[in-house]
N, C-alpha and C positions, 0 to 999 in steps of 0.2 A: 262738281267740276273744280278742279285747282288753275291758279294762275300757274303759268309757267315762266319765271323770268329767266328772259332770254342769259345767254352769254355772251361776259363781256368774250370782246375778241381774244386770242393769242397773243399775247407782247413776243416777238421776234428772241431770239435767243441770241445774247455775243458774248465770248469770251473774251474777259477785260481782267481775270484772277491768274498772274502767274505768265502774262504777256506782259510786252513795252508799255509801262505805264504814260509815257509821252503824250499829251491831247493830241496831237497832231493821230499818232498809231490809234490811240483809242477811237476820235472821228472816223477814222479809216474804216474801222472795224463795223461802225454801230453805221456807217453808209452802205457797206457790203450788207451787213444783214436788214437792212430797212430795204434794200432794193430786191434781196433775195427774199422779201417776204410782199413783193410788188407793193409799197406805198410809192404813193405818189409824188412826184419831184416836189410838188406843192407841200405835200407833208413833211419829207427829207429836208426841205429850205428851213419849215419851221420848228423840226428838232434842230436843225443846226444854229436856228439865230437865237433859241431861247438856249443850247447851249453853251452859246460862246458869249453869254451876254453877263455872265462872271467871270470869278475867279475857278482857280481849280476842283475846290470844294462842288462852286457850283455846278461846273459839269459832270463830276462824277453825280450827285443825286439827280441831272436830268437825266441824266443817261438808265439810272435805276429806276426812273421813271415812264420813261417810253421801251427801256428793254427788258429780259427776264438775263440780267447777269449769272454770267456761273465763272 
């Protein structure tokens, strides 16, 4: 009998390469595809506050974090 471990979920997909790089456009983006991948406003609140809780730097790597960037 083998264990089967599970899978992690799907990170949502947004395009953030070759768009408005502006935080303001990038939140835009990564709110559409978090909704379009139904999380919940509870979970959207808590990308947005660990994202906006630096500098630029830092919301590009949360963003790489919670999405699968292209």
């Amino acid at each position: 009998m083998t264990d089967q471990i599970p899978e992690e979920p799907r990170l949502p997909r947004v395009k953030v390469i070759g768009t408005d790089g502006n935080a303001f456009a990038l939140l835009g983006r990564c709110r559409a595809a978090a909704r379009a991948a139904n999380w919940t406003e509870d979970k959207i609140d808590d990308f947005f506050r660990e994202a906006t809780s630096g500098n630029y730097d830092h919301l590009l790597a949360t963003i790489n974090t919670y999405f699968d960037v292209e």
